[in-house]
Every structure is written in structure tokens, then in C-alpha cells.
N, C-alpha and C positions, 0 to 999 in steps of 0.2 A: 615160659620160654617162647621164645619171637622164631616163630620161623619164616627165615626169607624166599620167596621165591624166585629167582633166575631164570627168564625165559632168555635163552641163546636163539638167536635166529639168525640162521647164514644168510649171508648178505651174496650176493651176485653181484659182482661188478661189471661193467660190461664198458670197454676204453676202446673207444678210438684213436688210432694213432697218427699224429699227422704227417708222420714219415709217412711217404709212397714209395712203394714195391718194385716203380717204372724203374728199366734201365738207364744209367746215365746217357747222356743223349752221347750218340755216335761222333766217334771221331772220324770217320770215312777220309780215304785221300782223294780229292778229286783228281785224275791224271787225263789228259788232256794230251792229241798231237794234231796241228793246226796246218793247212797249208799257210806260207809266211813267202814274203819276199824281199830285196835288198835295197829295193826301192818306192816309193810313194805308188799303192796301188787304189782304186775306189775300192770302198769298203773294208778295207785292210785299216788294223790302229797299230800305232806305232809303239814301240815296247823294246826297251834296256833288256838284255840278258843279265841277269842278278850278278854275275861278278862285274856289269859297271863298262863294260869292253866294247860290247855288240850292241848296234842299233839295227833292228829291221821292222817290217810290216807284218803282221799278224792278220789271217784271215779269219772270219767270224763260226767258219761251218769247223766242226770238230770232223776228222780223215778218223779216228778210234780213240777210245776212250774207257778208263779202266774197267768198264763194263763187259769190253771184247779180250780181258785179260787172263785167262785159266791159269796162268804162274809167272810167280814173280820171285827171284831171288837175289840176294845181294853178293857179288863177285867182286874181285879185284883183277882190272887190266893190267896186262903186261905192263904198263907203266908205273904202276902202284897206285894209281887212280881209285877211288871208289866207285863201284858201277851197279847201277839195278837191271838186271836180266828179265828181259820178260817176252813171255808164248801169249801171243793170240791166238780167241776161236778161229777155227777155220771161215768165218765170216770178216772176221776184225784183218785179218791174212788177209783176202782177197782185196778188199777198201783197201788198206794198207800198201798191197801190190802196184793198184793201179794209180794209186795216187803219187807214190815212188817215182811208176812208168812217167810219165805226164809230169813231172817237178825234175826231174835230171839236173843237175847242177844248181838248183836253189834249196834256200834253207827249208825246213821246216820247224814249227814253233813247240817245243817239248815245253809243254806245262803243267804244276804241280798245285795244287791251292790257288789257280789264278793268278800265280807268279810264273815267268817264261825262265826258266832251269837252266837249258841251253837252244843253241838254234842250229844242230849241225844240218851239212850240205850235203846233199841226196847226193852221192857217184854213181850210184848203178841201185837199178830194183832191187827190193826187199820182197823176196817169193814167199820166205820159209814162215814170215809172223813169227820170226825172233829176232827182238832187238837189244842193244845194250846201252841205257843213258846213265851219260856222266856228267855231273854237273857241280852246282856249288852246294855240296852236302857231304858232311863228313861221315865216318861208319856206323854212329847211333840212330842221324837222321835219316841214312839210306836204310835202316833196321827199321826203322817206326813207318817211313813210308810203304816198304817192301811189306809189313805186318796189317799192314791198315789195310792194304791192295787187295793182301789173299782172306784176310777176315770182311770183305764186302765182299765178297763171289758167293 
């Protein structure tokens, strides 16, 4: 009789995977509010409001930026417009104030991803650092920008 012998030897395998762990890279909103004017000024670039209507000037220095944003929510104005609501820091507030004070009757340039959204006209100071921009975005896109806002804070 033949007897076999079987040595069993556990093997260890040890895999690397070349999936990585990182997060998908960030979709951040960049939001943006510009001093802007109605006319050719230096150093201002000229820029369409996305529905095609408005032409103004664009100043280079950012007034706040969604970094001065502690809340953002999406509303509907009394018009049935779609609107993003949004609180600045008490820092983003005061820039914001004086830059109001100081622009009286000219646009400013509301920007979202480097596109200008809208360009409303300053009437009177903004004390409180709460604003509401409406522009060309309908209730999913004002969802995703308003989500991307409060997940960057």
C-alpha cells in the first residue's frame, strides 16, 4: 500500500486594490457677488446675464462670496419665481453693506460657476446680510446649488 502524503500549506494572499478610498472630487458651488456696471468701465469685462437680455460690466474684486454664506435656502417669491435665500457672516454683512451704500442705483453682478445669473439694481442698502437671488435656474438647479453652498461651509 502507497501511502500519499498531502502537505496543505495556507497560502496568504495579500491584493492590492487599485480602487482608491479618496473622495469623489468636490462639486463645490462657487457663488460670487461683483461690483458691475451699465457702462464700459477700466477694468470691468463685459458679460450677458444668462437669459440673453442684459449686458453689463463686471468688476474683477469679489463684494462676498459663498465662503461669507452661513445659510442658504431655496424659496419661492411671491411671483412664483424660484429664489435662493441666503444669510451672511456678520463679516460678509458689513462688505456687503457698504458696498450696497456706495453702488445706489447700479447693478451688481450675481455669479454662480463663473456664469453671471443675474445683475439686479442696488435701491437701497442691504444692512441685514440676507439676500434673495433669482435667476435662470429652475427648482432642482436652485436644490443642488443651495446643497453644494451649505455642504462647503
Amino acid at each position: 500500500m502507497k501511502l500519499a502524503a498531502h502537505l496543505v500549506f495556507p497560502i496568504l494572499v495579500l491584493a492590492t486594490s487599485c480602487v482608491t478610498t479618496e473622495p469623489p472630487p468636490e462639486k463645490r458651488v462657487r457663488l460670487e457677488i461683483r461690483l458691475a456696471s451699465f457702462e464700459a468701465t477700466p477694468g470691468y469685462k463685459q458679460m450677458r446675464v444668462l437669459d440673453g437680455q442684459q449686458l453689463i460690466y463686471v468688476g474683477a474684486v469679489e463684494v462676498v462670496g459663498d465662503r461669507e454664506v452661513v445659510a442658504a435656502a431655496v424659496r419661492e417669491g411671491a411671483d412664483g419665481q424660484t429664489r435662493i435665500a441666503l444669510q451672511l457672516s456678520q463679516g460678509g454683512a458689513k462688505r456687503l453693506h457698504v458696498a450696497t451704500v456706495a453702488s445706489l442705483d447700479k447693478p451688481f453682478a450675481v455669479m454662480i460657476d463663473g456664469k453671471l445669473v443675474a445683475a439686479p439694481v442696488v435701491r437701497e442698502p442691504i444692512a441685514s446680510g440676507q439676500l434673495e437671488i433669482s435667476g435662470m435656474f429652475d427648482d432642482l438647479e436652485a436644490l443642488e446649488i443651495v446643497d453644494n453652498i451649505n455642504e462647503g461651509r
